[in-house]
C-alpha positions as YAML, in Angstrom:
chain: A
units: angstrom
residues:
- id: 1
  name: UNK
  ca: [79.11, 84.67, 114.50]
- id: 2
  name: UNK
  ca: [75.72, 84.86, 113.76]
- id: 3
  name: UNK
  ca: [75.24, 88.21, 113.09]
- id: 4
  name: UNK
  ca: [78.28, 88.14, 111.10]
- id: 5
  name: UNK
  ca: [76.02, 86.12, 108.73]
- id: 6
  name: UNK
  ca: [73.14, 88.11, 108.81]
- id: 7
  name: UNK
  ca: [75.00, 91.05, 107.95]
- id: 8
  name: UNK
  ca: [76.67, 89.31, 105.17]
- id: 9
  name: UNK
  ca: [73.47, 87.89, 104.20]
- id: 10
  name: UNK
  ca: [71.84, 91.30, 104.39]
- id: 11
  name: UNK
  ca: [74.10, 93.10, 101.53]
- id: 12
  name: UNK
  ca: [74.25, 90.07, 99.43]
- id: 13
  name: UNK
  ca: [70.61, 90.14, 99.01]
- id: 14
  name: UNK
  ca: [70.18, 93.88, 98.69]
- id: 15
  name: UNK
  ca: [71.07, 94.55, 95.03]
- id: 16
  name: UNK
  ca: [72.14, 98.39, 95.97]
- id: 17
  name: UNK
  ca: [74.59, 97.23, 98.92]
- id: 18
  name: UNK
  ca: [75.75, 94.08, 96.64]
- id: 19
  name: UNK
  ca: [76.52, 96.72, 93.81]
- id: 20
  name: UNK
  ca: [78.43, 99.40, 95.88]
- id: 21
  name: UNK
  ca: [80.55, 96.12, 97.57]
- id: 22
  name: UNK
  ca: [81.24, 95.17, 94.57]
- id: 23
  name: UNK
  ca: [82.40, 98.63, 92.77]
- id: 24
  name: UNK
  ca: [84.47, 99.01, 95.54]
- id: 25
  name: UNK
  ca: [85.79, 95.92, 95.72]
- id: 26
  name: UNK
  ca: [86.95, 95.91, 91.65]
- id: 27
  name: UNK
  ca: [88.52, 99.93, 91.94]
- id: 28
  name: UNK
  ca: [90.48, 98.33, 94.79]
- id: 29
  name: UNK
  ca: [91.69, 95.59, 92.34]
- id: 30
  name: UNK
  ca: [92.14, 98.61, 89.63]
- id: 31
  name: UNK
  ca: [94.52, 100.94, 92.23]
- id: 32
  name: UNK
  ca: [96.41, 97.75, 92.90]
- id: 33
  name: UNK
  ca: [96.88, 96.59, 89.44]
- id: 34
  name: UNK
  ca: [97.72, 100.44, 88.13]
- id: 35
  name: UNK
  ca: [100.31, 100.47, 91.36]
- id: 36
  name: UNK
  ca: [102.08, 97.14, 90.28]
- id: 37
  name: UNK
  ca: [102.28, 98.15, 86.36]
- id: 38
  name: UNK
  ca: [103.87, 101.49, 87.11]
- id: 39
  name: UNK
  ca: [106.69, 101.86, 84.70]
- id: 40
  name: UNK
  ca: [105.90, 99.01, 82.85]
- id: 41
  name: UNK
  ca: [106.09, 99.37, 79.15]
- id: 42
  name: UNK
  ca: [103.39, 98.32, 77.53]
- id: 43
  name: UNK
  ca: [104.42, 99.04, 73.44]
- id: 44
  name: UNK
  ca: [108.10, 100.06, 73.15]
- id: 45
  name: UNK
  ca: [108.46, 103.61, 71.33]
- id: 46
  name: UNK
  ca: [108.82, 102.61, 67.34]
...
């Protein structure tokens, strides 16, 4: 469990691991949204 930490640890304090975590992390969240708004209409045709 330990090294769990550490690793966690490790790419929360590197700012380059951190960033790429979190890029992937918030396109994940994008795909997932964009999936669950398929077909939606946003603005009715006038």
């Amino acid at each position: 469990m330990a090294k769990i930490g550490k690793i966690v640890k490790d790419i929360y304090y590197d700012h380059f691991k951190w960033s790429v975590v979190k890029n992937i992390a918030f396109f994940m969240v994008g795909v997932k949204i964009a999936i669950e708004c398929n077909g939606m209409t946003l603005m009715p045709p006038v």
